[in-house]
C-alpha positions in Angstrom: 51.1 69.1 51.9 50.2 65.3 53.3 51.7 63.9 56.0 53.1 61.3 54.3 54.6 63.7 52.0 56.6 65.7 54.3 60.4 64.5 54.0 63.2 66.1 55.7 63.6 70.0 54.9 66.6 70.9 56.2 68.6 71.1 52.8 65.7 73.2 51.5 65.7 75.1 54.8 69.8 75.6 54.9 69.7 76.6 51.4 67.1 79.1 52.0 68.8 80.8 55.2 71.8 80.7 53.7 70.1 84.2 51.0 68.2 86.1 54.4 70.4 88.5 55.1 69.1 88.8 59.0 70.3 87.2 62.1 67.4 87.0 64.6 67.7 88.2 68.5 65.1 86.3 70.4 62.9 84.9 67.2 63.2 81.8 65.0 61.9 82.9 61.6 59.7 79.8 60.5 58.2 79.3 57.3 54.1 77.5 57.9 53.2 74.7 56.5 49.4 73.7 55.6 46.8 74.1 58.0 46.3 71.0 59.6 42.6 69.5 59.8 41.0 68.0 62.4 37.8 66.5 63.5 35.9 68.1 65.9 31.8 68.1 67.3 30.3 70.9 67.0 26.7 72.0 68.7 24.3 73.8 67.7 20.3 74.9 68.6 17.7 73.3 66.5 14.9 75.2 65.1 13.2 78.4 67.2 11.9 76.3 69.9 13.3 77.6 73.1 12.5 77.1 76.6 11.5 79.5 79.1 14.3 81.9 80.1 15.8 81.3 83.2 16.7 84.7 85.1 20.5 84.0 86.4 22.5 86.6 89.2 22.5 90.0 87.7 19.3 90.1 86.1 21.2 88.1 83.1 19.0 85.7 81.3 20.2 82.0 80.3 18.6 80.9 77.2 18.0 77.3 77.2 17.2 75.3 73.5 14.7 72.4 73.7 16.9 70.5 70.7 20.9 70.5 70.0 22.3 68.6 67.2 26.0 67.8 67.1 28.1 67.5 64.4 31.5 66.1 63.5 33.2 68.5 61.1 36.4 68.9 59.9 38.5 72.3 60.9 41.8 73.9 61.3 43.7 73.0 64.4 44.4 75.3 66.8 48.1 74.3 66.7 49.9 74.6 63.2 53.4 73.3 61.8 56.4 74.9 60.4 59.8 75.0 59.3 62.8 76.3 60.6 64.3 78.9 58.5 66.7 80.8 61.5 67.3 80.5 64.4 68.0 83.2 66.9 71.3 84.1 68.5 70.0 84.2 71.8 68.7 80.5 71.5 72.8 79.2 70.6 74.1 81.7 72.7 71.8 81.0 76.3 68.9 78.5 76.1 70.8 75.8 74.8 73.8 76.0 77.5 71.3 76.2 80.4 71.9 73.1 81.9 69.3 73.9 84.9 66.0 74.2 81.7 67.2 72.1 78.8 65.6 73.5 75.8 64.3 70.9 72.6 67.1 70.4 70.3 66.5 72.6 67.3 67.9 73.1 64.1 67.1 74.5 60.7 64.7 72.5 58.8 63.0 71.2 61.8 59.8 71.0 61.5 57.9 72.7 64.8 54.4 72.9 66.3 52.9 76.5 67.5 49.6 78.1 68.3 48.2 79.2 65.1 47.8 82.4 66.2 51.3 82.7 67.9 54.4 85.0 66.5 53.6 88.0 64.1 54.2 88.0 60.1 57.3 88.9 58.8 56.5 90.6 55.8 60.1 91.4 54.6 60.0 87.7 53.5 57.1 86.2 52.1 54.7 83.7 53.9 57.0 83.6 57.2 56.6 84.4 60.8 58.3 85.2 63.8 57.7 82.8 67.1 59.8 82.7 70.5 60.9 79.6 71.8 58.3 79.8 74.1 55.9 79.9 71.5 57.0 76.1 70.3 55.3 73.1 72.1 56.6 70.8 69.7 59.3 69.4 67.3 58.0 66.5 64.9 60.5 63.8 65.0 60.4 62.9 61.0 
């Protein structure tokens, strides 16, 4: 999906949560979106030719390359994006009233940014996971 193709999901999302027939203690079930790509340099040694090994503390031995080429290539993020399908009870019931840690303001259908490899699958309903508020560091304002 392209980022300029990404248009408000929260009828979608409603829709959806309205057929899951669970309520959620402490997770949001979230439904990923598309890896997102990003551009990153990336080293690596050129050829065989190495200089001498240089003995380090512990008899370890650092390996030094005479030639390193770098890159730009295009890879996954470490972050990725999804939608709220449910939120859990405990986020309406305590986070949001704690007026001492305000918490973002989330809803179904917002669209949320997590560590890719945060949360577990839920495999009771296809291509969706389970992340803790804690797990969010983001909602896209669309």
């Amino acid at each position: 999906m392209e980022e300029d193709k990404l248009i408000d999901q929260t009828q979608l999302a409603e829709s959806v949560a309205a057929k899951i027939d669970y309520e959620f203690a402490d997770y949001f079930l979230v439904k990923p979106l598309e890896p997102v790509m990003v551009k990153k340099e990336i080293s690596s040694p050129v050829g065989g030719e190495v200089a001498s090994p240089t003995k380090v503390e512990d008899e370890i031995k650092a390996v030094d390359y005479k030639e390193v080429k770098t890159e730009v290539k295009e890879v996954e993020s470490d972050f990725r994006k999804a939608v709220i399908l449910k939120m859990p009870i405990s986020y309406n019931n305590q986070v949001k009233n704690d007026e001492k840690y305000p918490a973002l303001d989330l809803h179904v259908g917002d669209v949320v940014v997590f560590r890719s490899y945060a949360g577990n699958w839920f495999d009771l309903i296809k291509d969706t996971r389970l992340i803790r508020l804690y797990d969010i560091v983001a909602k896209e304002n669309i």
